[in-house]
PDB file of N, CA, C and O in Angstrom:
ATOM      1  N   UNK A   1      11.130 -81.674  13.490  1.00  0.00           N
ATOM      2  CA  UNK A   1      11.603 -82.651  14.457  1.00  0.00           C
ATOM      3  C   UNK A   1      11.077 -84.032  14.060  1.00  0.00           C
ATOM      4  O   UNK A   1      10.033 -84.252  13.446  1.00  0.00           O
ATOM      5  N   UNK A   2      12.248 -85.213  14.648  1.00  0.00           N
ATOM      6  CA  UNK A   2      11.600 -86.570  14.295  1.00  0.00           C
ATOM      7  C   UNK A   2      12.059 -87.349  14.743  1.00  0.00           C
ATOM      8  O   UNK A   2      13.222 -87.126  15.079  1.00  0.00           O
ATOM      9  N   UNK A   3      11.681 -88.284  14.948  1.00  0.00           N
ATOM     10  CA  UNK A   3      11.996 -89.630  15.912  1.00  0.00           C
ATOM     11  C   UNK A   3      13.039 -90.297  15.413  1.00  0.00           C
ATOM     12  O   UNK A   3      13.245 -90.104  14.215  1.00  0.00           O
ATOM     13  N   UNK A   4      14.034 -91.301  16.189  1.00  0.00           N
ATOM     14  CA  UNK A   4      15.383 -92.017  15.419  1.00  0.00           C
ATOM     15  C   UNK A   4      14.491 -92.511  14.181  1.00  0.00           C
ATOM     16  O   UNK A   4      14.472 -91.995  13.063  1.00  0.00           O
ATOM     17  N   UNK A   5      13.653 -93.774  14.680  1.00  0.00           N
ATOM     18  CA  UNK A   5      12.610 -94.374  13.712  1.00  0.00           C
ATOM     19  C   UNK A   5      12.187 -94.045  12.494  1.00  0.00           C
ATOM     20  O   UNK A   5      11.985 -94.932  11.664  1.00  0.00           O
ATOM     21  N   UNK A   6      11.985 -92.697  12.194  1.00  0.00           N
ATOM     22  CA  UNK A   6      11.798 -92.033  10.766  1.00  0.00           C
ATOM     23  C   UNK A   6      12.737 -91.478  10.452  1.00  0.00           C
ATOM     24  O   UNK A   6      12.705 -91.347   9.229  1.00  0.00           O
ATOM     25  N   UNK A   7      13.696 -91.006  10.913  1.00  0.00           N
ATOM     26  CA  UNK A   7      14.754 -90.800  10.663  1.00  0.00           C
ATOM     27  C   UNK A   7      15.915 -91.828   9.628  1.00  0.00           C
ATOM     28  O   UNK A   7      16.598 -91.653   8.619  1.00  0.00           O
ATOM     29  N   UNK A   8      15.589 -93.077  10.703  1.00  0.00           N
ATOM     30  CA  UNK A   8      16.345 -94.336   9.574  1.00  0.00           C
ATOM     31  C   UNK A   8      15.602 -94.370   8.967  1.00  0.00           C
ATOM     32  O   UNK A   8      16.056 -93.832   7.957  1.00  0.00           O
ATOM     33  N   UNK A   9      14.318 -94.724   8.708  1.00  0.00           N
ATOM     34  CA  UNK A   9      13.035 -94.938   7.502  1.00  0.00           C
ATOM     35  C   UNK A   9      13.493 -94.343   6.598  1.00  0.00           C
ATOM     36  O   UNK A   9      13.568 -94.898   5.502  1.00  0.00           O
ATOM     37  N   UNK A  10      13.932 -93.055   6.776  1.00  0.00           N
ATOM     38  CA  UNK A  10      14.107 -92.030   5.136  1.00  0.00           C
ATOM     39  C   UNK A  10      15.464 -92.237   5.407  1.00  0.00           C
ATOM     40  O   UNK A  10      15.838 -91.107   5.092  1.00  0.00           O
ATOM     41  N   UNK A  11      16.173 -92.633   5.642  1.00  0.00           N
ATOM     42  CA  UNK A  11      17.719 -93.026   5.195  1.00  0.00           C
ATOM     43  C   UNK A  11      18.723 -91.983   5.681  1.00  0.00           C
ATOM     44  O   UNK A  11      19.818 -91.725   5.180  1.00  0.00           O
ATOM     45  N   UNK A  12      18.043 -91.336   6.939  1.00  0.00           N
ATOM     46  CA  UNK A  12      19.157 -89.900   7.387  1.00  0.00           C
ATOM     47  C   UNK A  12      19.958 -90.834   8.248  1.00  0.00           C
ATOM     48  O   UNK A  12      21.181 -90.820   8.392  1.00  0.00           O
ATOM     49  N   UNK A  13      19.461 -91.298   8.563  1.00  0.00           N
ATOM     50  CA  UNK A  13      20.730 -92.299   9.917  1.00  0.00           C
ATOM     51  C   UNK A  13      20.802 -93.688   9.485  1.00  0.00           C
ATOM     52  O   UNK A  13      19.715 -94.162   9.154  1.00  0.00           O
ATOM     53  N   UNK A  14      21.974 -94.579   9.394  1.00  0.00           N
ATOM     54  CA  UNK A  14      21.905 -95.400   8.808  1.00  0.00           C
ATOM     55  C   UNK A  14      21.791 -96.767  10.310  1.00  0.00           C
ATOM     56  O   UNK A  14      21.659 -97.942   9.968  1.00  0.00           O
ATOM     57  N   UNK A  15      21.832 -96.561  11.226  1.00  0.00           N
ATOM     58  CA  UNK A  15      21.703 -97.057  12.286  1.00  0.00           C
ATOM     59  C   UNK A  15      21.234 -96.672  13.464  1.00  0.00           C
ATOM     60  O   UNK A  15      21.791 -95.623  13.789  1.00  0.00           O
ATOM     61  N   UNK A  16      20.459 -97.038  14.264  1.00  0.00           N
ATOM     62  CA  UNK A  16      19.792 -96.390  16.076  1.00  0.00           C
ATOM     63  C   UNK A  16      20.123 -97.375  17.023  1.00  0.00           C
ATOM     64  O   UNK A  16      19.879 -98.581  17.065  1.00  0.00           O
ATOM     65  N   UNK A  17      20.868 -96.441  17.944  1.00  0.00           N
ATOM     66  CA  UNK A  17      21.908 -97.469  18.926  1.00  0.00           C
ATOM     67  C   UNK A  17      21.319 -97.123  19.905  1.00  0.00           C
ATOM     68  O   UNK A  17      21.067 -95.918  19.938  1.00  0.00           O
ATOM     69  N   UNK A  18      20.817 -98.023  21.176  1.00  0.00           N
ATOM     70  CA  UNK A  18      20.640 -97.574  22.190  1.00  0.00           C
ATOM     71  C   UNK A  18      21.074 -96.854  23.195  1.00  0.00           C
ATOM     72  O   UNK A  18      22.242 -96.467  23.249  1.00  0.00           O
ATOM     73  N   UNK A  19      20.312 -96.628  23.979  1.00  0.00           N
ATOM     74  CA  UNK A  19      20.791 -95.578  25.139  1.00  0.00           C
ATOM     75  C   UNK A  19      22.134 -95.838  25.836  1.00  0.00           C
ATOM     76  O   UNK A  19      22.193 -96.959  26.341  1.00  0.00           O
ATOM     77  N   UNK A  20      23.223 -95.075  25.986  1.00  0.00           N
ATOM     78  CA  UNK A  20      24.049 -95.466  26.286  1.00  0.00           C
ATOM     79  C   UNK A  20      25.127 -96.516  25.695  1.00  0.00           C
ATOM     80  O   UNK A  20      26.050 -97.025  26.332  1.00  0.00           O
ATOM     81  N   UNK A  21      24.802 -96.727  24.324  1.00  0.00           N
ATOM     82  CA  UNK A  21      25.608 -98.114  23.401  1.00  0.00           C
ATOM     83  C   UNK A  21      26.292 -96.958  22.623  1.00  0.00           C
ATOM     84  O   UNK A  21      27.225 -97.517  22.048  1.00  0.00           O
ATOM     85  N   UNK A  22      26.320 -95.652  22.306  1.00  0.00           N
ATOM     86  CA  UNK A  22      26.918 -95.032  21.043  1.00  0.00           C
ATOM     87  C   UNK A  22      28.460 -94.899  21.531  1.00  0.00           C
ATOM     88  O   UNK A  22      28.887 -94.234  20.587  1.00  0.00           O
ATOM     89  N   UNK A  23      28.995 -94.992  21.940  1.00  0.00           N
ATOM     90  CA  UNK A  23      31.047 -95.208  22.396  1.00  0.00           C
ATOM     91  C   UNK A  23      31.121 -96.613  22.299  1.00  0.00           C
ATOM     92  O   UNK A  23      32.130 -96.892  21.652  1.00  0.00           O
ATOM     93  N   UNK A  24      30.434 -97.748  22.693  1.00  0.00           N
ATOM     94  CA  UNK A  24      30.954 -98.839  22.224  1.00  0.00           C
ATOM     95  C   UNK A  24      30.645 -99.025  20.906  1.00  0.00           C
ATOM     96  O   UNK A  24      31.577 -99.399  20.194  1.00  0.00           O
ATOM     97  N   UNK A  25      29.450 -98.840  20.338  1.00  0.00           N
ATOM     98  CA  UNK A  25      29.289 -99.047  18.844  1.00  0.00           C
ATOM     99  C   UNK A  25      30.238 -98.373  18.312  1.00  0.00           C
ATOM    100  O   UNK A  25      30.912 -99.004  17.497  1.00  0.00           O
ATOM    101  N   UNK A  26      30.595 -97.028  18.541  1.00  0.00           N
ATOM    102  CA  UNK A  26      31.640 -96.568  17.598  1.00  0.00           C
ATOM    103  C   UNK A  26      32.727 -97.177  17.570  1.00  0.00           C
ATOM    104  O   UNK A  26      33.176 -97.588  16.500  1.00  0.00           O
ATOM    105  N   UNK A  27      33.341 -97.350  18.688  1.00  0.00           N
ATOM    106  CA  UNK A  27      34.547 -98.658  19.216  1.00  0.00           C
ATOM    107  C   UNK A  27      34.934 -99.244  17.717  1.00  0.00           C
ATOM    108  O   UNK A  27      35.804 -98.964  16.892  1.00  0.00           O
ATOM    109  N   UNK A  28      33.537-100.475  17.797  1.00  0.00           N
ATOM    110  CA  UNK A  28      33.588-101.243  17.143  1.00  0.00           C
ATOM    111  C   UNK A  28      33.810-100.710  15.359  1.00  0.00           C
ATOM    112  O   UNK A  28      34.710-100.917  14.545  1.00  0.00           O
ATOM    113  N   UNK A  29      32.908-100.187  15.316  1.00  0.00           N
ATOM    114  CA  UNK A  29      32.777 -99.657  14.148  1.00  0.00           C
ATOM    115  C   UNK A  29      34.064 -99.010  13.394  1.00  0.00           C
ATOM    116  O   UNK A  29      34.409 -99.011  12.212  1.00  0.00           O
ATOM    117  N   UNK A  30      34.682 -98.409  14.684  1.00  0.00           N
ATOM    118  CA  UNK A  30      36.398 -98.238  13.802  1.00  0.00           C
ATOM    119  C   UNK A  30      37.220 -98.889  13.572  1.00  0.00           C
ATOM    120  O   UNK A  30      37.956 -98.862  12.586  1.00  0.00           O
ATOM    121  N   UNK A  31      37.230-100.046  15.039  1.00  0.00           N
ATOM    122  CA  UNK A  31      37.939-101.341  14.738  1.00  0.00           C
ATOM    123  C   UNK A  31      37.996-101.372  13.368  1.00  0.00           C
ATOM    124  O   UNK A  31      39.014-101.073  12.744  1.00  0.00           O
ATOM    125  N   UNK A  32      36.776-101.777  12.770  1.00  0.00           N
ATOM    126  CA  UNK A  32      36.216-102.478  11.494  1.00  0.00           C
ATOM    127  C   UNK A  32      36.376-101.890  10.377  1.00  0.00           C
ATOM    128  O   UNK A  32      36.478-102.377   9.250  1.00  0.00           O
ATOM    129  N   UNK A  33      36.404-100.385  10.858  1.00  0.00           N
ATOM    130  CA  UNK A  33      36.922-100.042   9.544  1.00  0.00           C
ATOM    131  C   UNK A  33      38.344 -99.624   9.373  1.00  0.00           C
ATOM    132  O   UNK A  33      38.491 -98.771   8.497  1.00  0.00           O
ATOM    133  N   UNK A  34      39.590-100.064  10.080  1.00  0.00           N
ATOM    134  CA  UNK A  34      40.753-100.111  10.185  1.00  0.00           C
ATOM    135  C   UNK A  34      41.105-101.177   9.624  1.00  0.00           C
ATOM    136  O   UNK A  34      41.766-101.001   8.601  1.00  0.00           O
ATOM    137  N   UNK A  35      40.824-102.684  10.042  1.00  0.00           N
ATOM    138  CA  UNK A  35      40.708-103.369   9.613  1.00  0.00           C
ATOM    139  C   UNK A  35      40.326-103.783   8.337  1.00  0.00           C
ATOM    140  O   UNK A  35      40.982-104.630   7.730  1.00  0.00           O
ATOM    141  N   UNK A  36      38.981-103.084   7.714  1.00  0.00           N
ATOM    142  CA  UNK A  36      39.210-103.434   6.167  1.00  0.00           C
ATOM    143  C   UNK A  36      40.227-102.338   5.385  1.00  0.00           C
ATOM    144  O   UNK A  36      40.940-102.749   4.470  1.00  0.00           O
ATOM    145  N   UNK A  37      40.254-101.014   5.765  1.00  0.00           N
ATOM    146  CA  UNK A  37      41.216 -99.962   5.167  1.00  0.00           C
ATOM    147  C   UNK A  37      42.782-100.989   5.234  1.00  0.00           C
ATOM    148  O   UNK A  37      43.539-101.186   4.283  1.00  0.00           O
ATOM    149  N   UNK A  38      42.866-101.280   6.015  1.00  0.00           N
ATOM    150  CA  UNK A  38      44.402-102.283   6.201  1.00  0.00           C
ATOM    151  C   UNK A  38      44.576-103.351   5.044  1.00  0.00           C
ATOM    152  O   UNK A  38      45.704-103.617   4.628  1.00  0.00           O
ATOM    153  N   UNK A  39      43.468-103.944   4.543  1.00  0.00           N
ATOM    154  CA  UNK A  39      43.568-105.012   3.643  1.00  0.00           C
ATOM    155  C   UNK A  39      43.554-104.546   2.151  1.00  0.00           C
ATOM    156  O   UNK A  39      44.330-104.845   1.244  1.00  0.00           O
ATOM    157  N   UNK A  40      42.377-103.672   2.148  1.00  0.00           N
ATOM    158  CA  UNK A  40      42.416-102.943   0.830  1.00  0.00           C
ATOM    159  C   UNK A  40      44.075-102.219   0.722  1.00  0.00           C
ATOM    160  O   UNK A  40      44.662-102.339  -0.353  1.00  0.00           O
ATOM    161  N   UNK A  41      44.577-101.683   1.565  1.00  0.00           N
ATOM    162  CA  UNK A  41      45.752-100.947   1.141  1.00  0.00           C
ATOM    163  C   UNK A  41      47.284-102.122   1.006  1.00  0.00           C
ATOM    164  O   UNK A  41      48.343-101.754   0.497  1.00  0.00           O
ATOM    165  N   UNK A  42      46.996-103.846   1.716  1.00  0.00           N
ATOM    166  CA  UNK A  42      47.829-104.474   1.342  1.00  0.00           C
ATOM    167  C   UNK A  42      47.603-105.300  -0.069  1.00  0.00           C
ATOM    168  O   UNK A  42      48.509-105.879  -0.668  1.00  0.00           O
ATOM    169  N   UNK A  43      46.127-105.242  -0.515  1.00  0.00           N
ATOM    170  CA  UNK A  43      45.895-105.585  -1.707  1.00  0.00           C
ATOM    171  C   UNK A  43      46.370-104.767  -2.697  1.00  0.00           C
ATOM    172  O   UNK A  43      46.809-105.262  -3.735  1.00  0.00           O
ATOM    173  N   UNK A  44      46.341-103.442  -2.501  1.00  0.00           N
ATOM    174  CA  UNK A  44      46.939-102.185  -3.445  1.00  0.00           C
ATOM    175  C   UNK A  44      48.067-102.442  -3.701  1.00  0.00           C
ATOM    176  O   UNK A  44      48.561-102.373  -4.827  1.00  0.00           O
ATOM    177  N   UNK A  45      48.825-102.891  -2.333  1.00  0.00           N
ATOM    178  CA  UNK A  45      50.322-102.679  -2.619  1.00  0.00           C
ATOM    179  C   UNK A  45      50.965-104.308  -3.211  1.00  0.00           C
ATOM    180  O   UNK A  45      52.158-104.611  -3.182  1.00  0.00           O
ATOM    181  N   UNK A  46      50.304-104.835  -3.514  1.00  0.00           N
ATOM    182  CA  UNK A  46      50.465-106.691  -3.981  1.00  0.00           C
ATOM    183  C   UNK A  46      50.213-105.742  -5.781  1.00  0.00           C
ATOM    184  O   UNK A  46      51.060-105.602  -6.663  1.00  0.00           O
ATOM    185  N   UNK A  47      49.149-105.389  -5.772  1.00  0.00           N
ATOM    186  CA  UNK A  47      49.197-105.464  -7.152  1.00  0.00           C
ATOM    187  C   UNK A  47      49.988-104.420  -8.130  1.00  0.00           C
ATOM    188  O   UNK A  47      49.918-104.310  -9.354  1.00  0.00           O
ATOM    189  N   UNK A  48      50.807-103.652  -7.125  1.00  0.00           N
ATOM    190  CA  UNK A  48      50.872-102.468  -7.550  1.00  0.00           C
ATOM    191  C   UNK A  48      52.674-102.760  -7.651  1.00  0.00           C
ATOM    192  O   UNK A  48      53.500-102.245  -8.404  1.00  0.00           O
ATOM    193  N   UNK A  49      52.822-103.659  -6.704  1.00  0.00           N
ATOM    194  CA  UNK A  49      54.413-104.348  -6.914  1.00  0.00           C
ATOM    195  C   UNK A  49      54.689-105.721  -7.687  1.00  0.00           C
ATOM    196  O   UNK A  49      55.833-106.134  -7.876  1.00  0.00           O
ATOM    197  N   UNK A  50      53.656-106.325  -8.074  1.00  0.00           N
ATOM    198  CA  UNK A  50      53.420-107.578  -8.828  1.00  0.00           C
ATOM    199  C   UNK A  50      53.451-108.934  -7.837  1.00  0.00           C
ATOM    200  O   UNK A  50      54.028-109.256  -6.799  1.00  0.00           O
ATOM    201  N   UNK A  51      52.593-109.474  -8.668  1.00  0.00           N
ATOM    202  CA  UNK A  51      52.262-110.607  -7.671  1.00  0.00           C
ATOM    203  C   UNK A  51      53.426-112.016  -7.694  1.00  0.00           C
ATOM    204  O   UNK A  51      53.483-113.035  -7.006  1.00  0.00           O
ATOM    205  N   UNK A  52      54.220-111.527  -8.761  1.00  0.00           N
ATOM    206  CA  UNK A  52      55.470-113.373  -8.783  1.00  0.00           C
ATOM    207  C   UNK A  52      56.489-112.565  -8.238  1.00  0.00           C
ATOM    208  O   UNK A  52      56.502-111.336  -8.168  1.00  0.00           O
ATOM    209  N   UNK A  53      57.709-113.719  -7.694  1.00  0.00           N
ATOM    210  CA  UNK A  53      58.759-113.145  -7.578  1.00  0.00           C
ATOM    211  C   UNK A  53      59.500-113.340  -8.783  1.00  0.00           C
ATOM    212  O   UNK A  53      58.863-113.680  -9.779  1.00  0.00           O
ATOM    213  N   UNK A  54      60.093-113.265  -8.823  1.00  0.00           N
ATOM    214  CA  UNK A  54      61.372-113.428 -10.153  1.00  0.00           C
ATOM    215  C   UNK A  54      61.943-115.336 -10.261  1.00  0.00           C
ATOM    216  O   UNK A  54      62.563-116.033  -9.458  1.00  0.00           O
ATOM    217  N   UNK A  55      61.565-115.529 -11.164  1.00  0.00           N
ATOM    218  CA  UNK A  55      61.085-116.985 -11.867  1.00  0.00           C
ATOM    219  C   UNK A  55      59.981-117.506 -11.502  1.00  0.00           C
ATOM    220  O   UNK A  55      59.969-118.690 -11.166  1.00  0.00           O
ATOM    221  N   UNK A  56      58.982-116.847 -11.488  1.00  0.00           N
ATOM    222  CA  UNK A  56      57.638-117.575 -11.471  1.00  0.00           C
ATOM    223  C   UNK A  56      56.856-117.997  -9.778  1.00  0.00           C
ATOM    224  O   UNK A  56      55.708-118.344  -9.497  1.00  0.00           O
ATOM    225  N   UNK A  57      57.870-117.809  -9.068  1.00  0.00           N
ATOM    226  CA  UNK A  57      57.312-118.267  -7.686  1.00  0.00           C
ATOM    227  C   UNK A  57      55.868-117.737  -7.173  1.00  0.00           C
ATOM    228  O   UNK A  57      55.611-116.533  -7.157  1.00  0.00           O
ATOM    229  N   UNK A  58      55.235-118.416  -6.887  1.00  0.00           N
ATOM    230  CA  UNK A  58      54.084-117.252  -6.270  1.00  0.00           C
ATOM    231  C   UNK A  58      54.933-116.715  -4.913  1.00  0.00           C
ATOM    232  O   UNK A  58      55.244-117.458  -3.982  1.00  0.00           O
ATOM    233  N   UNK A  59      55.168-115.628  -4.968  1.00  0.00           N
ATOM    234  CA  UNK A  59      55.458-114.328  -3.498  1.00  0.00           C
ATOM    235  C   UNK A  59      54.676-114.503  -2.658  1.00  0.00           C
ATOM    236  O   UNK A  59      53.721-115.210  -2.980  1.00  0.00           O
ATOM    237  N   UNK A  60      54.697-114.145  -1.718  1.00  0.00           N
ATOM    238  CA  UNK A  60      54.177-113.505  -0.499  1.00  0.00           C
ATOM    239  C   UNK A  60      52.892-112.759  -0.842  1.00  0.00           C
ATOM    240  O   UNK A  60      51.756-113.085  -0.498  1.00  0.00           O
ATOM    241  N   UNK A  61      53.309-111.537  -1.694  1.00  0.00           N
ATOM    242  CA  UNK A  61      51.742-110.947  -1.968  1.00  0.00           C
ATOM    243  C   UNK A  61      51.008-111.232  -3.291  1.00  0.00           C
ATOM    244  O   UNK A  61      50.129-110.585  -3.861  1.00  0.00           O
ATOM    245  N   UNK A  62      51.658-112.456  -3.636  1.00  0.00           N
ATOM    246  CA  UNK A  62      49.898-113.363  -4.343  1.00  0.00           C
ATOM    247  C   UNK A  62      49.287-114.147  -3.268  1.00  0.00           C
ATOM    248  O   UNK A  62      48.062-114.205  -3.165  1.00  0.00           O
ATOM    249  N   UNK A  63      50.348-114.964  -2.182  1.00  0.00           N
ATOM    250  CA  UNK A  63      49.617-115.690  -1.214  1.00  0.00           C
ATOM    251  C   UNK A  63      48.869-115.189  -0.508  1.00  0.00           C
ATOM    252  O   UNK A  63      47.885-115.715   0.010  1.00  0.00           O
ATOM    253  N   UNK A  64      49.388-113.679  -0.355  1.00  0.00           N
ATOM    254  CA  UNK A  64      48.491-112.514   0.260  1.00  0.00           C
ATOM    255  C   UNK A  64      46.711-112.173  -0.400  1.00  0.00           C
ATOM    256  O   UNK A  64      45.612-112.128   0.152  1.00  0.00           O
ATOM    257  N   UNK A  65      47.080-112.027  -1.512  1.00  0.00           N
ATOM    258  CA  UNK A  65      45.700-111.668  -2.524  1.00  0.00           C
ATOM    259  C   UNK A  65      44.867-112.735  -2.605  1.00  0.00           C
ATOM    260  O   UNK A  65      43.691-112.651  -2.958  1.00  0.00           O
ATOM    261  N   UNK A  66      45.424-113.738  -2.295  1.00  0.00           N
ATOM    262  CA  UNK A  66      44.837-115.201  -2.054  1.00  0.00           C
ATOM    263  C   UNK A  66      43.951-115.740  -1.410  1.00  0.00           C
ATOM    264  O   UNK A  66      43.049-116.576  -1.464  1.00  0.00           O
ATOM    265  N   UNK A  67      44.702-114.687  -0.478  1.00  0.00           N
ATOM    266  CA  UNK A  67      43.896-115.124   0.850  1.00  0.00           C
ATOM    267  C   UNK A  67      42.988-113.880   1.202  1.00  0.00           C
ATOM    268  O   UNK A  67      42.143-113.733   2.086  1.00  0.00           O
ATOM    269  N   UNK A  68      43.309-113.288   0.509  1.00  0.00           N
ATOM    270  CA  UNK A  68      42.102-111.725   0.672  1.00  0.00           C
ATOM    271  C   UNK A  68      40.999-111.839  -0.085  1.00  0.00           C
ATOM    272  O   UNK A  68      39.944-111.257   0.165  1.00  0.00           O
ATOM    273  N   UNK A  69      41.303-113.039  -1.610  1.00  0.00           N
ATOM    274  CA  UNK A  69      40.145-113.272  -1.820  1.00  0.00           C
ATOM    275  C   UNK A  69      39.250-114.366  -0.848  1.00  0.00           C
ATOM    276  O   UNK A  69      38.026-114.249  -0.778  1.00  0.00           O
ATOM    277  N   UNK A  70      39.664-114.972  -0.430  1.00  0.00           N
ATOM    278  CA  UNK A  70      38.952-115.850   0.707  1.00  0.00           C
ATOM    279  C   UNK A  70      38.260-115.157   1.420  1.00  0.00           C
ATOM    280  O   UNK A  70      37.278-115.900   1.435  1.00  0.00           O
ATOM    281  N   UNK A  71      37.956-114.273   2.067  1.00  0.00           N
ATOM    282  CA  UNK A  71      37.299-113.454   2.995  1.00  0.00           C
ATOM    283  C   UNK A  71      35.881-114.062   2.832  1.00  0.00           C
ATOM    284  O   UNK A  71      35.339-114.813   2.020  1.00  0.00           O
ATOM    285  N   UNK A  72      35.452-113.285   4.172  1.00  0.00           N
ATOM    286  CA  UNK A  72      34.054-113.412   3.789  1.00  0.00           C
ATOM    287  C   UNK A  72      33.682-112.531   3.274  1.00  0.00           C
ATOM    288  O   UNK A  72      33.027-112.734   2.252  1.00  0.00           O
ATOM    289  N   UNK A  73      33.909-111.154   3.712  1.00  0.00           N
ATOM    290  CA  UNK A  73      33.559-109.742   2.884  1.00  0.00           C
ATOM    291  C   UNK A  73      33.752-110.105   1.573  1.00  0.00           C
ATOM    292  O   UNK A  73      33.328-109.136   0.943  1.00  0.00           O
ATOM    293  N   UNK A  74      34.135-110.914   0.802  1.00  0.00           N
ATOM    294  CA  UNK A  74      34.758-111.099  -0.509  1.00  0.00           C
ATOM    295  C   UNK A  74      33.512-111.811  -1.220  1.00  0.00           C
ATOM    296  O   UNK A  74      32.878-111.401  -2.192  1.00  0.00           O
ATOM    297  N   UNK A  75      33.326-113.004  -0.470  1.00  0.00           N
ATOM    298  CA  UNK A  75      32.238-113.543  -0.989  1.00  0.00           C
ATOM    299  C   UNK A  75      30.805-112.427  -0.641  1.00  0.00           C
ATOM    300  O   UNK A  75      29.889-112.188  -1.429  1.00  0.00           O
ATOM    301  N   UNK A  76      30.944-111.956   0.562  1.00  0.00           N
ATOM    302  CA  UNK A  76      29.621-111.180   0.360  1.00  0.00           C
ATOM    303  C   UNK A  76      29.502-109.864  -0.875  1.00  0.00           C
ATOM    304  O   UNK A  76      28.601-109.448  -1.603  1.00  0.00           O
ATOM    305  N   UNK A  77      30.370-109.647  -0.728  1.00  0.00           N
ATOM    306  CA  UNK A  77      30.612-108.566  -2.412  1.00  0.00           C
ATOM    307  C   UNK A  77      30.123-109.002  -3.693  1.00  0.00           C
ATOM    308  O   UNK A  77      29.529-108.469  -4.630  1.00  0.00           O
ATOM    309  N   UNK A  78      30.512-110.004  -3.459  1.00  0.00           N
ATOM    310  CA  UNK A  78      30.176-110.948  -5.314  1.00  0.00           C
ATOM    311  C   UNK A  78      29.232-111.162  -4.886  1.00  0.00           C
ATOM    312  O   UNK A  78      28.707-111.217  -5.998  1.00  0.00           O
ATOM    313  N   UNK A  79      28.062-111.448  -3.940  1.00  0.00           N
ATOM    314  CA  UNK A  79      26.737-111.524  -3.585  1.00  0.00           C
ATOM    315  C   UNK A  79      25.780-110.384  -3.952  1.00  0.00           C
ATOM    316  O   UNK A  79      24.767-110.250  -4.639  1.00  0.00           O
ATOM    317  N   UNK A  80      26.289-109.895  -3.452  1.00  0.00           N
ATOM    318  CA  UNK A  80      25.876-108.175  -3.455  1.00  0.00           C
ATOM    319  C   UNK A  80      25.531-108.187  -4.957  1.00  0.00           C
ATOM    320  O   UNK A  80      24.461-108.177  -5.564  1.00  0.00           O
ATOM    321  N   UNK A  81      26.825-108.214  -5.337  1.00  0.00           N
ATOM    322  CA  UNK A  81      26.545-107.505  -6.978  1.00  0.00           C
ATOM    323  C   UNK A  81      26.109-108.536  -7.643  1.00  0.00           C
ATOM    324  O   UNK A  81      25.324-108.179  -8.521  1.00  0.00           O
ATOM    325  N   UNK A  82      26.262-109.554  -7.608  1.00  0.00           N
ATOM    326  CA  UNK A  82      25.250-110.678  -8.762  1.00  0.00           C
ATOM    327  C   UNK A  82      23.533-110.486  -8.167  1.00  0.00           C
ATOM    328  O   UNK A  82      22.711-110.568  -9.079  1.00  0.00           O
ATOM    329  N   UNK A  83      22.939-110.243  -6.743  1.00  0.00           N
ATOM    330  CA  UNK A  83      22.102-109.712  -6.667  1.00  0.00           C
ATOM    331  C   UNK A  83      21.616-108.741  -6.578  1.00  0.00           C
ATOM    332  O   UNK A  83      20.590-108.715  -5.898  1.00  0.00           O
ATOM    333  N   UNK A  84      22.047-107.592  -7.146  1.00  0.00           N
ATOM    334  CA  UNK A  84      21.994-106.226  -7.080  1.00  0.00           C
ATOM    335  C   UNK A  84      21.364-105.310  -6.102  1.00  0.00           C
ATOM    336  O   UNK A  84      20.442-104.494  -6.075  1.00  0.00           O
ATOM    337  N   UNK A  85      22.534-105.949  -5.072  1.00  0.00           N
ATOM    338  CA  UNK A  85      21.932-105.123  -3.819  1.00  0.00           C
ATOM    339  C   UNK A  85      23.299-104.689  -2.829  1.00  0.00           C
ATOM    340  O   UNK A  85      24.379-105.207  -3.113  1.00  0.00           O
ATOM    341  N   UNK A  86      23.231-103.886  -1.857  1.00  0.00           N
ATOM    342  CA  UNK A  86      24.126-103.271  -1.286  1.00  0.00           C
ATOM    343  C   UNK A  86      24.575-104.252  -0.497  1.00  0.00           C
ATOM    344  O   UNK A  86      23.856-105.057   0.093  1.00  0.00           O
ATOM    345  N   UNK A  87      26.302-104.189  -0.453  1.00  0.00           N
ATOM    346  CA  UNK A  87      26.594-105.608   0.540  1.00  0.00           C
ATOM    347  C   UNK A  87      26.360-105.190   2.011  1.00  0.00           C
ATOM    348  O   UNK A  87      25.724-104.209   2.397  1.00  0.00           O
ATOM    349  N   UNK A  88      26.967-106.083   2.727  1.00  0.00           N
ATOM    350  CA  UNK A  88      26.741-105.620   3.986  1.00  0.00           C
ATOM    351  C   UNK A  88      28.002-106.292   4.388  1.00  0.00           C
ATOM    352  O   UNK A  88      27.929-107.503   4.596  1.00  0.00           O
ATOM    353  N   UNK A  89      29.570-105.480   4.583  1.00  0.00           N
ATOM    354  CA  UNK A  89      30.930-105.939   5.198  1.00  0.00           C
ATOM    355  C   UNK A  89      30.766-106.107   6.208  1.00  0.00           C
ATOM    356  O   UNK A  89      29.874-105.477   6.777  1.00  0.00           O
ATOM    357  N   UNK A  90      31.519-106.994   6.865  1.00  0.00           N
ATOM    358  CA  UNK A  90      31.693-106.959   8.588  1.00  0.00           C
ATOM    359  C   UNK A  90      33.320-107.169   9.163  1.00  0.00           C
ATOM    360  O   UNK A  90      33.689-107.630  10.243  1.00  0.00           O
ATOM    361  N   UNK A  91      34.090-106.676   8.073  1.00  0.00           N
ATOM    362  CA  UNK A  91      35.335-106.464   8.188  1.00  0.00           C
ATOM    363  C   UNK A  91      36.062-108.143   8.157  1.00  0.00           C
ATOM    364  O   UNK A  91      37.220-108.299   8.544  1.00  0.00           O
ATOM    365  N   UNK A  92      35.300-109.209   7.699  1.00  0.00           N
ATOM    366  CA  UNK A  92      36.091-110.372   7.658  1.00  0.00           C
ATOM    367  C   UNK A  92      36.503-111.265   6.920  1.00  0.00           C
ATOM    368  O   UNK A  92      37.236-112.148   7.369  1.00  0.00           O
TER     369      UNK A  92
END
């Protein structure tokens, strides 16, 4: 047996929500991850159909990829990995 506290310490739980907070945290937490699953799968589908239209125009889904690189999750990624550490997304 063991307390939330050592529990996150050794990395079994990656978060301890208070009494009564675990249905809204989850809430949130799916929001968030709907939200990035949604972007990653319109970035898939930009690159996976090409990003010009036919004579050179930038399309819709380069303006799209464009703007997906803008994120903040985006910049925190390239953070992450130029400091070699785990990012931390917040779906934005």
């Amino acid at each position: 047996m063991m307390n939330a506290q050592e529990a996150y310490r050794i990395g079994l739980v990656n978060e301890i929500v208070a009494d009564g907070g675990l249905i809204a945290r989850r809430k949130r937490s799916y929001r968030n991850h709907r939200q990035r699953a949604a972007r990653r799968r319109f970035a898939i589908e930009a690159v996976n159909k090409g990003l010009e239209q036919p004579g050179g125009r930038p399309g819709p889904r380069r303006l799209a990829v464009r703007d997906l690189a803008r994120t903040e999750d985006k910049k925190e990624g390239t953070s992450a990995f130029l400091e070699k550490r785990r990012a931390k997304f917040r779906g934005v």
